[in-house]
C-alpha positions in Angstrom: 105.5 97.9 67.7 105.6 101.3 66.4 108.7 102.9 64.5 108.5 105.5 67.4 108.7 102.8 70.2 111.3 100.7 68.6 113.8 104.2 68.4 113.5 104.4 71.8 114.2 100.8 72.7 117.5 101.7 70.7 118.4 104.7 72.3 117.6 104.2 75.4 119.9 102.5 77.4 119.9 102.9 80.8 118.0 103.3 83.8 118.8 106.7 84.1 117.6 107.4 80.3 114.3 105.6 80.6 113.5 107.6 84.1 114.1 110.9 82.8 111.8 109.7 79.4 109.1 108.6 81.9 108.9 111.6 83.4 108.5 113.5 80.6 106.2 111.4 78.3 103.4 111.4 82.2 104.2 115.1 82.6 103.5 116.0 78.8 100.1 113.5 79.2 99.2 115.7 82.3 99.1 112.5 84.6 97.6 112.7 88.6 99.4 111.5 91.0 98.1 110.2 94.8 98.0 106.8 94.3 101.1 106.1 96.3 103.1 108.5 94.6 102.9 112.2 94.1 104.7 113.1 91.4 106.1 112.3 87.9 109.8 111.5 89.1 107.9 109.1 92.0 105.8 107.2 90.0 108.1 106.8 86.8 110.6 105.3 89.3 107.7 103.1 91.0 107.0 101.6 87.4 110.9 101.0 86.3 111.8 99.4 89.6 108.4 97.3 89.8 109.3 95.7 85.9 112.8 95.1 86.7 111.8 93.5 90.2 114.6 95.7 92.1 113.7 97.2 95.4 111.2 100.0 95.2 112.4 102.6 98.1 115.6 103.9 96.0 116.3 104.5 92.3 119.5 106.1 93.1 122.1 103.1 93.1 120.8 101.5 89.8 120.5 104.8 87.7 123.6 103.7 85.5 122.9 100.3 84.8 122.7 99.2 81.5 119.3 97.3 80.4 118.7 94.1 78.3 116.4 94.6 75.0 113.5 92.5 76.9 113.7 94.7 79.7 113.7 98.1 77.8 111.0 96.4 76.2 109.3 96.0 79.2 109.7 99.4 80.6 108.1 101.0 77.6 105.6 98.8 77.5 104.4 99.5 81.1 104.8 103.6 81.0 102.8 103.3 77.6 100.3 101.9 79.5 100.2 104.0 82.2 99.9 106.7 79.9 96.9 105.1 77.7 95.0 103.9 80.1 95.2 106.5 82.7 94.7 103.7 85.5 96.9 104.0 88.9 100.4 102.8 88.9 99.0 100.0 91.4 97.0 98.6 89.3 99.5 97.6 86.4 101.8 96.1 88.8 99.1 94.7 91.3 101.3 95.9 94.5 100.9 99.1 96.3 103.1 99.8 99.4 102.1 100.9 103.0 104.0 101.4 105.8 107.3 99.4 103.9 104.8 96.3 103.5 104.0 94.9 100.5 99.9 94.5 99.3 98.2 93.0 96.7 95.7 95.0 94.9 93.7 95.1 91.4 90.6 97.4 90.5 88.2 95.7 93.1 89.6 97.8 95.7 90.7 101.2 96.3 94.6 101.9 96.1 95.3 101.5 99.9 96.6 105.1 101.3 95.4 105.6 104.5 97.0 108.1 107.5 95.6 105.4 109.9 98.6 103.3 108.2 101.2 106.0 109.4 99.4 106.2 113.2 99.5 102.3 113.7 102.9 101.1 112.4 104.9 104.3 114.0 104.0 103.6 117.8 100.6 101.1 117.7 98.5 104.0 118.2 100.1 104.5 121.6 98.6 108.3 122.1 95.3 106.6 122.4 96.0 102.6 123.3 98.0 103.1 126.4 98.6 99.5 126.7 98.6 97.3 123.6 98.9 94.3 125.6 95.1 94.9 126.5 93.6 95.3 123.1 91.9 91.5 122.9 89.3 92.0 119.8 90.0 94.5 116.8 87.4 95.3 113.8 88.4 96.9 110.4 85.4 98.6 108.9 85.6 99.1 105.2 88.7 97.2 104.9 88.9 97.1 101.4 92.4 95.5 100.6 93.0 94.4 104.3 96.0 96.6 104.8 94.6 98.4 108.0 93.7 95.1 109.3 97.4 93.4 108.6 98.8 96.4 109.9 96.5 96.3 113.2 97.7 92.3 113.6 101.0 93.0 113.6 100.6 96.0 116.1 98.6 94.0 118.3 100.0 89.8 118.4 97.4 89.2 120.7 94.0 90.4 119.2 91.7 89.2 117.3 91.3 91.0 113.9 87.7 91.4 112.1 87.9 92.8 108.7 84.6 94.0 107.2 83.1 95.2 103.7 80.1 95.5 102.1 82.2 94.9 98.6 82.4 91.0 98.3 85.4 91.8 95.9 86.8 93.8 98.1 86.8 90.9 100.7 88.2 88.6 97.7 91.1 90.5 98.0 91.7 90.7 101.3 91.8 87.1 101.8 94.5 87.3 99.6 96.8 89.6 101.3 95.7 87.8 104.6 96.9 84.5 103.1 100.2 86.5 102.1 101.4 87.4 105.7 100.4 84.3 107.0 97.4 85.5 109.1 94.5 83.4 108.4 93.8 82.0 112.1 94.2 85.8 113.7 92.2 87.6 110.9 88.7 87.0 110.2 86.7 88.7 107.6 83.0 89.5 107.3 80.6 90.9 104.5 78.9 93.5 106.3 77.0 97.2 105.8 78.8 98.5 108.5 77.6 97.0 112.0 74.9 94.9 109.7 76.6 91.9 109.4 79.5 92.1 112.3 79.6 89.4 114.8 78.3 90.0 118.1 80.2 91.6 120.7 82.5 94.3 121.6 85.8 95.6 120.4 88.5 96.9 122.7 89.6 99.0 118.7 87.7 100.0 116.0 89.5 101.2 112.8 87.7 103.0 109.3 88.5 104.3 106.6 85.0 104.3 105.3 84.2 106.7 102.1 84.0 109.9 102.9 84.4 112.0 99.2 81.3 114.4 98.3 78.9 113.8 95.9 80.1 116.3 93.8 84.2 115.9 94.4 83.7 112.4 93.1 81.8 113.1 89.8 85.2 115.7 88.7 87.6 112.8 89.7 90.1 113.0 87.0 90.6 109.3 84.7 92.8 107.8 87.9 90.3 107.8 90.7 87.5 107.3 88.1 89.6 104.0 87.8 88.9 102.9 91.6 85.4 101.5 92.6 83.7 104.2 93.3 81.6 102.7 96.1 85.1 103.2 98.0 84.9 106.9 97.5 81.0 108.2 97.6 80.4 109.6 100.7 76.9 111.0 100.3 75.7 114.8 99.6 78.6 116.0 102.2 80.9 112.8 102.2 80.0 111.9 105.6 77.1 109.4 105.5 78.8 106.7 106.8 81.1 108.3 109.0 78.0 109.9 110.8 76.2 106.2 110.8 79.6 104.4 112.6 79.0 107.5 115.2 75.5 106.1 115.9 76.2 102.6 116.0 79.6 101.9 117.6 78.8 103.2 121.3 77.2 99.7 121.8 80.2 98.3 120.4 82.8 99.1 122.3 84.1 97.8 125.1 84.2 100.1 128.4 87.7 100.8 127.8 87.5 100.8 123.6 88.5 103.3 121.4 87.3 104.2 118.0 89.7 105.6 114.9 88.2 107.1 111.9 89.9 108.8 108.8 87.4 111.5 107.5 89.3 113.4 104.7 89.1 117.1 104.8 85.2 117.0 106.7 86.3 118.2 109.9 84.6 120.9 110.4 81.0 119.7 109.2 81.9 116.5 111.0 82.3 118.9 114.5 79.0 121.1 113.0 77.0 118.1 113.0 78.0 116.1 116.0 78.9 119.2 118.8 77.6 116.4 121.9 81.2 114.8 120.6 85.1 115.7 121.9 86.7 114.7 118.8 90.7 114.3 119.2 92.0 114.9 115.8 95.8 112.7 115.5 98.0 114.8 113.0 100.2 112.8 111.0 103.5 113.4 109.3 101.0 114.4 105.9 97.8 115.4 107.6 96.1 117.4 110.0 92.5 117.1 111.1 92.1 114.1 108.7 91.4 111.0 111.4 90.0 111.2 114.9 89.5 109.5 117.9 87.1 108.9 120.5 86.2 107.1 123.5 83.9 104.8 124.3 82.9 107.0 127.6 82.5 110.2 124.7 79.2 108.3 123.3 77.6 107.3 127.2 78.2 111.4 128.3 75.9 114.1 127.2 77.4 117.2 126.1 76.1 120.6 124.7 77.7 122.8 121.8 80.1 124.6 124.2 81.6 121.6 125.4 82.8 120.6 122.1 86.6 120.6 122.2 89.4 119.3 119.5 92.7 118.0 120.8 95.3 117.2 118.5 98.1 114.8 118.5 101.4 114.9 116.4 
């Protein structure tokens, strides 16, 4: 350990001190942020309360306590490396939070951050599933860490969950946090390009949050993102290849009454240009607008020109 380290290990004492050295040792290193968090103060007090194992929602009530050596150790040691290796918060603890639940994750999947998240656990997607009792059979496309999935379990106790990826490490890991909560005999997961690879039948709700980043977008991703798989982000030319693809293939999916959720970043309007024939209801959340939309299963069996097109939006 360097002189440097071991002065600070010395004069910093508490909480309070090591937040306020966090912040300004990521701020000076010109950290991003999105993983979770959104800023220096966030993330600094992601990483203190992750190494001391104390509750991650408030810093507030432990700001004046006193640290042992081993854990001011600890703390160093973990915003040094956050620092150095320019990797996501997530990753260096393995846990990233969604919706108040607790998820497994290392660098075979993409930090989960999904609006879908917000839409599901605040009220079960009620704008669009009018009766949750009703929804039988689920599929998560792209699932990734199985968040979404877990999430749509919970929501709806009596569906079946499908949770799909063409990553066979992303699937590693959801297993995992499907062995965590305990939902092994509801939640079934697939490797799969998409449809290629689903079991056959229909789904009264589909869920994605497929890749949707640009071409371009993704080769100027700054060290953090760079750090995620980046078959998780590339989208194609536009960011919309496989969102356009789960528009041609999930009308014969669906069940009469089925709905179908997508997150699309900020594509909207392309997404609109290049599918007019479809009413797309965009559902706003508390941090988005225009991000994830919705559609019928009747929108893909009626034909409709350009000047039928029509947005709706939900908050």
């Amino acid at each position: 350990m360097t002189d440097s380290a071991l002065q600070l290990i010395d004069e910093l004492v508490t909480i309070r001190d090591w937040l306020r050295h966090a912040v300004t040792a990521m701020t000076r290193a010109g950290l991003v942020f999105g993983h979770g968090t959104e800023t220096a103060v966030d993330e600094a007090a992601f990483l203190i309360l992750s190494t001391l194992a104390l509750p991650i929602h408030d810093i507030n009530p432990w700001l004046d306590c006193r640290l042992t050596r081993t854990e001011r150790e600890a703390v160093r040691a973990l915003v040094a490396r956050r620092i150095e290796t320019r990797k996501p918060a997530a990753y260096l603890t393995n846990t990233a939070y969604i919706q108040g639940r607790k998820f497994y994750v290392d660098e075979r999947v993409i930090v989960p951050r999904s609006f879908i998240a917000e839409l599901i656990a605040s009220d079960r997607l009620a704008p669009i599933v009018a009766d949750g009792s009703e929804v039988g059979r689920v599929l998560d496309l792209c699932t990734g860490s199985g968040c979404l999935a877990i999430l749509a379990a919970e929501a709806f106790p009596d569906a079946e969950i499908h949770a799909s990826d063409i990553s066979a490490d992303a699937l590693a890991v959801a297993e995992h946090n499907i062995r965590d909560y305990g939902l092994e005999k509801r939640v079934r997961t697939f490797k799969a390009d998409l449809f290629d690879g689903i079991p056959a039948g229909s789904y009264d709700l589909i869920i994605s949050n497929p890749p949707y980043v640009a071409a371009a977008e993704v080769e100027a991703f700054a060290p953090e993102y760079q750090a995620e798989p980046q078959i998780a982000h590339l989208g194609g030319a536009d960011g919309l290849d496989l969102v356009k693809r789960i528009l041609e293939g999930v009308g014969e999916r669906l069940t009469p009454e089925g709905n179908l959720i997508v997150e699309i970043g900020t594509g909207q309007e392309a997404l609109e240009a290049a599918r007019p024939d479809l009413p797309f209801l965009w559902l706003d959340t508390e941090t988005s607008e225009g991000e994830v939309f919705a559609l019928t299963a009747a929108d893909f069996k009626q034909k409709r020109g350009g000047n039928h097109r029509r947005a709706r939006k939900h908050r």
